[in-house]
NUBAMI-261772 format. One line per 3 residues: for each residue x negated, y, z of C-alpha. Coordinates in steps of 0.25 Angstrom, whole numbers, plus 2048, in hexadecimal, padded with zeros to 3 digits. Layout:
N
X Y Z; ...
end
This chain:
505
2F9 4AA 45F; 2F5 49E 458; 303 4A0 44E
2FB 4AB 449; 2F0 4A2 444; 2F0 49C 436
2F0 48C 435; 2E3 48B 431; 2DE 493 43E
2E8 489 447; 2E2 47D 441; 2DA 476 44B
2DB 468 444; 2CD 460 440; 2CB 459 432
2CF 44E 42F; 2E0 44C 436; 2DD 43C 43A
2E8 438 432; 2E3 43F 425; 2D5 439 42A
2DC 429 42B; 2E6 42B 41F; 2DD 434 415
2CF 434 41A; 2CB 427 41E; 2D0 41E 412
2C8 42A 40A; 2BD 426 40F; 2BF 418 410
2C1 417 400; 2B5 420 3FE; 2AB 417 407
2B1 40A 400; 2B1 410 3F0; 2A9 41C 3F0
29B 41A 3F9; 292 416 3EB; 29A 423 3E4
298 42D 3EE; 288 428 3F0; 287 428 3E0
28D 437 3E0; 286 43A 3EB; 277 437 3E6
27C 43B 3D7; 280 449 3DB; 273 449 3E4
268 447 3D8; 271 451 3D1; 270 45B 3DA
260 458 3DB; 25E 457 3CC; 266 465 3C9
25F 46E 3D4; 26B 470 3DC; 263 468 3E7
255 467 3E9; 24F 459 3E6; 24C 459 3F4
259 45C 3F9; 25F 451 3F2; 255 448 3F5
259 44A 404; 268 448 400; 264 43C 3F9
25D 436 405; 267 437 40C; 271 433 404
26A 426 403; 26A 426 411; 279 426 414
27B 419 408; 270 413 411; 276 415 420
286 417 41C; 28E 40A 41A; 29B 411 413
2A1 404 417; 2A1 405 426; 2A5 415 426
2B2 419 42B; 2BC 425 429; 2B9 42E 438
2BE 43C 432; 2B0 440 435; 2AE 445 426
2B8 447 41B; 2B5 43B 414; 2AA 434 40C
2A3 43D 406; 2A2 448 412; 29C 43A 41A
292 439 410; 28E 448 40F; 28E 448 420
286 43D 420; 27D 446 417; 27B 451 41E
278 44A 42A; 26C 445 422; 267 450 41B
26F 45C 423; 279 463 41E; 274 46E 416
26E 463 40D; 278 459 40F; 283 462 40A
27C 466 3FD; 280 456 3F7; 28C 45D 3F4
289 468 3EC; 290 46A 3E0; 299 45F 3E2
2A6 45B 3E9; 2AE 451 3EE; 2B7 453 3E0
2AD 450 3D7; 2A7 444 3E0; 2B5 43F 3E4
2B7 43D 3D3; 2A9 438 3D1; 2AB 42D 3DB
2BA 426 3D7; 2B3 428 3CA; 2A8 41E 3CD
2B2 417 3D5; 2B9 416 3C9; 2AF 413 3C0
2A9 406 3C8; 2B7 401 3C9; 2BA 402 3B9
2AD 3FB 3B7; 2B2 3F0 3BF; 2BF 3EE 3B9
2BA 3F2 3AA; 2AF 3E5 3AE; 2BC 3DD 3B3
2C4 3E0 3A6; 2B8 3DC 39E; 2B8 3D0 3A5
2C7 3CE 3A4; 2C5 3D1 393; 2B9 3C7 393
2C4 3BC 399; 2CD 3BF 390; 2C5 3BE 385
2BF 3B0 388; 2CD 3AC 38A; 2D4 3B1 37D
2C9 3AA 376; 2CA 39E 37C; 2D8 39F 37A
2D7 3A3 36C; 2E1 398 366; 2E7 394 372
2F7 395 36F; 300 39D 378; 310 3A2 377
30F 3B1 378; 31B 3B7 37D; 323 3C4 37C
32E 3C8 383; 32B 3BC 38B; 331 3B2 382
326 3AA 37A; 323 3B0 36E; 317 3AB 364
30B 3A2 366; 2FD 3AA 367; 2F2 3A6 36E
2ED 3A8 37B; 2E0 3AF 377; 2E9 3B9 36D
2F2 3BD 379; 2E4 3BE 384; 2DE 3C7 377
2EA 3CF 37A; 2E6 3D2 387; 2D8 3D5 383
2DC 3E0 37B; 2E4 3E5 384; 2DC 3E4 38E
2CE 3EB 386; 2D7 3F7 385; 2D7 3F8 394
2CC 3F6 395; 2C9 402 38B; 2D2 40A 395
2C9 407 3A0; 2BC 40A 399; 2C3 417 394
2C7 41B 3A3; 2B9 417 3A7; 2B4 422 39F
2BD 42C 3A6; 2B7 427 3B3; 2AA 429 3AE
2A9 438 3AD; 2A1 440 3BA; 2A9 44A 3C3
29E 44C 3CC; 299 45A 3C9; 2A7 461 3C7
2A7 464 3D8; 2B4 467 3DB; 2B8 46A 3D0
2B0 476 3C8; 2A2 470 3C8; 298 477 3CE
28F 484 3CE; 283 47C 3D0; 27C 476 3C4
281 466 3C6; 27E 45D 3BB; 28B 455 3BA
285 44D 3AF; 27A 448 3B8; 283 443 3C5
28E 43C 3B9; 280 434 3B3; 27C 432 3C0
289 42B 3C5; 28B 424 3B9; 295 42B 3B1
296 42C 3A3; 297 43A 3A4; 29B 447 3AD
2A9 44A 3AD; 2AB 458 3A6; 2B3 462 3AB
2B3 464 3BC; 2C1 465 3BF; 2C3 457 3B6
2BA 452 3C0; 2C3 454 3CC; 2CF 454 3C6
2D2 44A 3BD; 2D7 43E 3C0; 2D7 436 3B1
2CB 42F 3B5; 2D4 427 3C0; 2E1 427 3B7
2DA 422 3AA; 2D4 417 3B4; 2DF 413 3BA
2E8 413 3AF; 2DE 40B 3A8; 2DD 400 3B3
2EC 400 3B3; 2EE 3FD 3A6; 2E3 3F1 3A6
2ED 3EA 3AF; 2FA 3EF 3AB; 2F6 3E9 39D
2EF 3DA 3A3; 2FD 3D8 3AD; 304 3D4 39F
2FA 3C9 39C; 2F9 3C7 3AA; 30A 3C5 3A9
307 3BD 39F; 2FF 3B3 3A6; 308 3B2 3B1
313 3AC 3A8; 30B 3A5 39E; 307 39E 3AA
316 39A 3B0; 31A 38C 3B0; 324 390 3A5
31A 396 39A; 30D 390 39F; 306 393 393
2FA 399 39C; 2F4 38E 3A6; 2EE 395 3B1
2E1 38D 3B7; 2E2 385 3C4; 2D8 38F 3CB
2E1 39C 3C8; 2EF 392 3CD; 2F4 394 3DB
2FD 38A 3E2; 30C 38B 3E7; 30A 388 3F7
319 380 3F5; 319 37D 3E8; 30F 372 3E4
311 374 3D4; 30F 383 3D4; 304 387 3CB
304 398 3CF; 2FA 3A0 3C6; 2FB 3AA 3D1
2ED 3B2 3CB; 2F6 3B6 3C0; 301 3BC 3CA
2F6 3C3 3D1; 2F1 3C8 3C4; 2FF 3CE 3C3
2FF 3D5 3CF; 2F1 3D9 3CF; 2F2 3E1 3C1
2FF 3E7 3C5; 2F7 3EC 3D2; 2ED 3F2 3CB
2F7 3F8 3C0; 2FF 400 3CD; 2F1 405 3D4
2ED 409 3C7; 2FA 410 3C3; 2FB 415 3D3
2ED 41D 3D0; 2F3 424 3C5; 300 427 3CD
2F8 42D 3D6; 2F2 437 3CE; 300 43B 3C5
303 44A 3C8; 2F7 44C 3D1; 2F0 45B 3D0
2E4 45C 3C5; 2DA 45E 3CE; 2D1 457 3D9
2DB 44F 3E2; 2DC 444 3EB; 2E8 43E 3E5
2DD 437 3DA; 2D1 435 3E5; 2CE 42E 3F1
2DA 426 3F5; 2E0 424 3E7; 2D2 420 3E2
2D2 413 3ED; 2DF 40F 3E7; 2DB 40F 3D9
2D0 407 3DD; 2D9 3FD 3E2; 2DE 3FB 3D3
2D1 3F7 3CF; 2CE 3ED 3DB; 2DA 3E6 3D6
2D8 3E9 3C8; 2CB 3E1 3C9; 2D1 3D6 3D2
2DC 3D3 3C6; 2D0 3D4 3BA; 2C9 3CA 3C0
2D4 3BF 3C3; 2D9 3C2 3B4; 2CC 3C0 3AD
2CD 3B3 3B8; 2DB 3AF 3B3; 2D8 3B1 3A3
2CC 3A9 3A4; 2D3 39C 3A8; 2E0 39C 3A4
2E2 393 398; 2EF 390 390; 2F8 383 391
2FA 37E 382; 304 374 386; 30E 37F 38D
30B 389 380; 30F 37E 376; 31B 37B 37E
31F 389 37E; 31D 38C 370; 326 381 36C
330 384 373; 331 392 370; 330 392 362
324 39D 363; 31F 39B 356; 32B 39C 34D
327 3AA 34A; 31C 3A5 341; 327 39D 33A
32E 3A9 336; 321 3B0 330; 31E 3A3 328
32A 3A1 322; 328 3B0 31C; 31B 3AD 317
31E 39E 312; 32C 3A0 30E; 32C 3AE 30B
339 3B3 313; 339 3C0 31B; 336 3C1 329
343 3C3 32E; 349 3B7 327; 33D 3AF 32A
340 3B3 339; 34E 3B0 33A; 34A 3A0 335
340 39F 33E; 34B 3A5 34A; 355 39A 346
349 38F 348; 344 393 354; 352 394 35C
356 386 356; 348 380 35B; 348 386 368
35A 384 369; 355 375 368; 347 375 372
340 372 365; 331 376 362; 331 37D 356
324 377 351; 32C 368 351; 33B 36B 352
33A 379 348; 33A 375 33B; 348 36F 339
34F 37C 33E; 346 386 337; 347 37D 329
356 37F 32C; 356 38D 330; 34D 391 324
356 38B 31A; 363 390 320; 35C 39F 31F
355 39E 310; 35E 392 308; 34F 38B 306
347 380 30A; 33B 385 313; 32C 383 30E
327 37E 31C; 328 370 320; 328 36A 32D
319 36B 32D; 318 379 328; 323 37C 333
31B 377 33E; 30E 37E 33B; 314 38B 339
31B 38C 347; 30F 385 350; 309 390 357
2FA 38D 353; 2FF 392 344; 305 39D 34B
2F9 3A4 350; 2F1 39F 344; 2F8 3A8 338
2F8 3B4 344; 2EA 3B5 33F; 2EC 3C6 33E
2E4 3D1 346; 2E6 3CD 354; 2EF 3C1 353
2ED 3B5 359; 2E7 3AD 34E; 2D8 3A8 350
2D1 3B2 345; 2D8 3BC 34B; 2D5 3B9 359
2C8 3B7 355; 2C7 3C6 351; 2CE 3CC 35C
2C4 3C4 367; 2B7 3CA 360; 2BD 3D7 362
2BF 3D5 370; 2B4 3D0 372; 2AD 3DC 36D
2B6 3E6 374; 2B2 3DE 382; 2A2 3DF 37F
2A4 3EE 37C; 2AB 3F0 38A; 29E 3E9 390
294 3F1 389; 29B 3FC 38D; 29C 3F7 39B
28E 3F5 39C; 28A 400 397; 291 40A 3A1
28D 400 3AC; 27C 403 3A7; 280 413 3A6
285 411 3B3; 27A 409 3BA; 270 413 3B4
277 41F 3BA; 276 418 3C9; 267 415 3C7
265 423 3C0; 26C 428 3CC; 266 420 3D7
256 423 3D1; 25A 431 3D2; 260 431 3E0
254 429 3E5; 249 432 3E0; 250 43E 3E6
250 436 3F4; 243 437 3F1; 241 446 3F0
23E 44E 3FF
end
């Protein structure tokens, strides 16, 4: 008899399957208690004064919910609630704990033209939001390192390599100006990924809006966003919000992991151009003449770490259906927000490392002169001065620096001899530089002296190029601080009005 019934008539089993519950459910709702409590009480009495200011409830009605909204942030420690399969998950707690209060006639009315879609969104997005704050404050603080530090070291000399072979002298502050740049652009990606975030799905529902006159306008000013997010079924479906963020907070630490590499061999006992502070120096627990940098090796790590979540986030959502799913919600959301618990671990120790790192002069001159760094410099003089062409003037200044370097000479001391031979064997002429001349033209202080162009190293021009950093980094406060008042005014604007419908019987 009971083969003739369908499945669904034969199904005697009761939500939720205790292993869904344990593997699905229950780390739900543990994420949402830990990331989400401030977003959904924010939604909550948002959606409330809404619904009081537009007529869809009565003033009185939501002044009841309100109380007792209040009631349950009063009574209900998120932190010592856990997972009994009771209710679905968060947000089903919350409104049972509603209804008990209030009944559930007017308990369930809270809902009312909205959905777990549209709250869902609007809650990573705050997530998301207070989480680029803190790392867009981070980078700042990073960018405000590196400036003092690439003005302090405006002149100090350093071998820059390529290819990893020393190449020519710049100066530290030159190659940390670098970085700034590089690292102003990502910050850029982030501000722009902010305003992504900052877009409002509440209102959309599930996904068509609703039939009752909502003012999204109203529950976006009241959260704190710029601005309602237009259409509906963007608000559920699209997922840019995430990827613009995580692709932007990939790429701040793919791009800091090369100066970071840097570091970490600029530092070895070979090179040791970069000295690294006794307070950021670990010991060998054998070996009693180890000096271990270690920060820089957990640098290293960190910013890979925060490259791979950051890159797993967007993974995640490759090929995924356009339209509200949980590949881009609950579960993937914790993970992302593990990138930026790292991401803001790594921020910190760098604007630590770059503030007291200095440069070892001695090692840099000992390096310079053995490598024959500034020889390029030669080659240019001896087309301005003796008016040969570059590749001539390349192929004498070649044939100096082997014989200097084939005899562990410094080219400063020990060059002019085999570049006054050289330069006669190539033109049939005496040169015009003497020893003096010579000496002068390959020192690597003259080197970076005559690179005085738009963005070399030279003092005028890194003069220049600090004032326009400096003035890019005060725009990205103001702009900071003005988001941070809109947003302070949007919670007090929100919490006078939630109060004065308590207020209401």
């Amino acid at each position: 008899m009971n083969e003739t019934l369908t499945p669904q008539a034969r199904d005697a089993s009761v939500f939720p399957d205790p292993v869904y519950a344990r593997t699905v459910l229950a780390p739900l709702f543990d994420a949402a208690k830990t990331s989400h409590v401030e977003g959904f009480r924010a939604v909550d009495e948002a959606h409330c004064v809404m619904l009081a200011e537009t007529g869809i409830l009565t003033r009185a009605e939501a002044g009841a919910i309100a109380r007792a909204l209040a009631a349950i942030a009063r009574e209900i420690d998120p932190a010592t609630l856990t997972y009994t399969g009771e209710v679905e998950d968060y947000f089903f707690l919350v409104e049972r704990e509603l209804k008990a209060r209030v009944g559930p006639d007017l308990g369930g009315r809270l809902h009312t033209a909205r959905s777990r879609n549209d709250i869902d969104h609007t809650l990573f997005k705050l997530a998301l939001k207070a989480r680029l704050d803190g790392i867009l404050a981070r980078a700042r603080a990073l960018l405000e390192a590196l400036l003092d530090a690439a003005t302090r070291e405006r002149d100090t000399i350093i071998v820059a390599y390529t290819h990893g072979q020393p190449a020519q002298p710049t100066t530290f502050g030159h190659y940390l100006a670098a970085v700034i740049e590089v690292l102003l652009r990502d910050i850029a990606r982030l501000e722009e990924a902010r305003g992504i975030v900052d877009l409002c799905p509440m209102g959309a529902a599930a996904i068509t809006t609703s039939g009752f006159p909502v003012d999204r306008g109203r529950v976006a000013q009241l959260l704190g966003f710029a601005a309602p997010l237009r259409n509906s079924y963007s608000c559920i479906a699209a997922v840019d919000y995430q990827t613009a963020t995580f692709s932007a907070l990939e790429l701040v630490f793919l791009h800091l992991g090369r100066p970071i590499q840097d570091f970490q061999v600029w530092s070895s006992f070979e090179v040791g151009q970069l000295y690294v502070p006794n307070a950021l120096v670990q010991i060998s627990s054998i070996m009693p003449q180890k000096r271990n940098p270690v920060p820089i090796e957990h640098l290293r790590h960190l910013a890979s770490q925060v490259v791979g979540r950051a890159r797993a986030m967007r993974d995640v959502m490759h090929n995924t259906p356009f339209t509200d799913m949980n590949d881009s919600e609950g579960e993937t959301q914790e993970m992302g927000y593990q990138a930026f618990a790292v991401a803001e671990r790594a921020l910190d120790l760098l604007a630590a490392l770059v503030a007291q790192v200095s440069i070892d002069p001695a090692r840099v001159a000992a390096n310079i002169a053995r490598s024959c760094i500034t020889i390029t410099e030669l080659a240019d003089t001896l087309v301005r001065r003796e008016g040969l062409s570059f590749r001539e003037a390349h192929e004498i200044a070649a044939t100096t620096a082997k014989a200097v370097v084939a005899a562990g000479g410094d080219l400063a001391r020990n060059g002019w001899a085999p570049f006054a031979d050289a330069f006669r064997r190539a033109t049939g002429r005496e040169t015009a530089l003497d020893e003096a001349a010579f000496a002068q033209t390959v020192s690597p202080e003259h080197f970076v002296a005559v690179r005085d162009r738009f963005g070399g190293p030279a003092p005028a021009a890194m003069k220049e190029a600090l004032g326009t950093y400096r003035v890019a980094a005060d725009g990205l406060a103001a702009r900071a601080a003005a988001r941070a008042a809109r947003e302070r005014d949007a919670a007090a604007d929100r919490t006078r009005a939630f109060a004065a419908l308590m207020e209401v019987r």
